[in-house]
N, C-alpha and C positions, 0 to 999 in steps of 0.2 A: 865954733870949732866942730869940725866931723873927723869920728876915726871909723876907721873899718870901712867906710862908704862904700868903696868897690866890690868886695862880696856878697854874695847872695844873702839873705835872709830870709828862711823858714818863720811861716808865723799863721798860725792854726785858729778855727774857731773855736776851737775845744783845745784847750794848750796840754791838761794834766789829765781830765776825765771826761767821759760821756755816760752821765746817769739813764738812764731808761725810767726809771721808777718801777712802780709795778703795772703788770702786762698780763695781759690774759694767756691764758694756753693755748688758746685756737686761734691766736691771731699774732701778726706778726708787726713790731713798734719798728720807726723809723726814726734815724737822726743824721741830719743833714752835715757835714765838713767839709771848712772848706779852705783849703791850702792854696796863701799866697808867698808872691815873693814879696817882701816888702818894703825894699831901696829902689824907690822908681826909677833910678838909673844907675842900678848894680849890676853885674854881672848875671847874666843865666843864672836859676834855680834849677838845678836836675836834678827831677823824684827818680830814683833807681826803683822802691820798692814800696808799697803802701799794701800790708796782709794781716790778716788778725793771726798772732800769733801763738795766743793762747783763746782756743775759742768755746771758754764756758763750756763744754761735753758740748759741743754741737750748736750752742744757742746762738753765735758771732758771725755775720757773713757781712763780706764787703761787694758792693755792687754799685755800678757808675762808672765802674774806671776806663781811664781810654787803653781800648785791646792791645794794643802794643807794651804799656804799664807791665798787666799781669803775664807775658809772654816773656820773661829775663829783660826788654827794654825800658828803656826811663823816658819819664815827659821832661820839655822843658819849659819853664814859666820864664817869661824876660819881664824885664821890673814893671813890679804894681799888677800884675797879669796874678788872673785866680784858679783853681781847680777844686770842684765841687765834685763830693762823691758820698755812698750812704754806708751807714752800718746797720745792719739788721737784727730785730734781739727777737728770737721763735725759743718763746721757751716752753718746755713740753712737760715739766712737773712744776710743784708750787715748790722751791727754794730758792736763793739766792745765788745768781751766777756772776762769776767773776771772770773777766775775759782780756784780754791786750791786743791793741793797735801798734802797728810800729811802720814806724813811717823813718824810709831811709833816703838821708839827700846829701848832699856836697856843700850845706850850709855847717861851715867850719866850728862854730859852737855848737851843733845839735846833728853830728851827720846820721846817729842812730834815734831817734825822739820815738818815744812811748806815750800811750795813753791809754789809762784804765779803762777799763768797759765793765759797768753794773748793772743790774736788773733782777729783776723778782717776779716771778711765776705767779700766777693767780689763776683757782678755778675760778674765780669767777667769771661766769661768761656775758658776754651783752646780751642784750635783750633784741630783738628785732620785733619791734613794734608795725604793728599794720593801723591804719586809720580809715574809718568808713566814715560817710555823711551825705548828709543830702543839701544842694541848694535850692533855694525858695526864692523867687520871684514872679516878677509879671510872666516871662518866658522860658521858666527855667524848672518849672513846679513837677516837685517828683525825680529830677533827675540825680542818679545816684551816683557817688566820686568813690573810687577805693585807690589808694595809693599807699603806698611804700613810703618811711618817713625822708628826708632829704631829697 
């Protein structure tokens, strides 16, 4: 037995939160979402709106979306079809930011869906490592490597 089968359904990688962990100050953490419809042969999904609506004093940005999204128009997912897009956490002192995602659709149980966004500042900075060395062989003697790690 199926009920509701013909409407849409909203269904998120991240359904309640997206943690960041801790993050450094001078650099900016990534996390991937990705919003399906999820009744392969439901109805149209229409995203009207997907915007950080409470953005930590600055630290929350959404980036990926398709132009028309953030311009007042919506996308439409047809069943089983996905949409991937990022949040970004730049945080610029060491405390704990708290921020919201809100993701607005015509999926009849969740037409307004939220999701927490946390993260924590850290001076600590990376390191940027240089490595030197030399190889030694039959044809290779004396010759010296510098390179940048990765």
């Amino acid at each position: 037995m199926t009920g509701n089968a013909g409407t849409p359904c909203l269904q998120l990688s991240h359904e309640s939160s997206v943690r960041f962990g801790v993050s450094s100050t001078d650099q900016t953490a990534t996390q991937t979402i990705t919003v399906e419809n999820c009744r392969p042969r439901a109805a149209a999904l229409t995203i009207d709106d997907i915007s950080v609506t409470d953005d930590g004093a600055g630290a929350y940005e959404v980036s990926g979306l398709p132009a028309n999204l953030g311009s007042g128009g919506s996308y439409t997912l047809e069943g089983a079809e996905r949409l991937s897009f990022v949040v970004e956490f730049s945080p610029s002192e060491q405390v704990t930011y708290a921020g919201e995602l809100s993701i607005a659709s015509n999926d009849p149980a969740r037409t307004d869906h939220t999701i927490d966004l946390v993260g924590e500042g850290s001076g600590n900075r990376c390191p940027n490592a240089e490595v030197s060395g030399s190889v030694q062989g039959p044809m290779q003697s004396g010759t010296q490597i510098s390179t940048l790690p990765l």
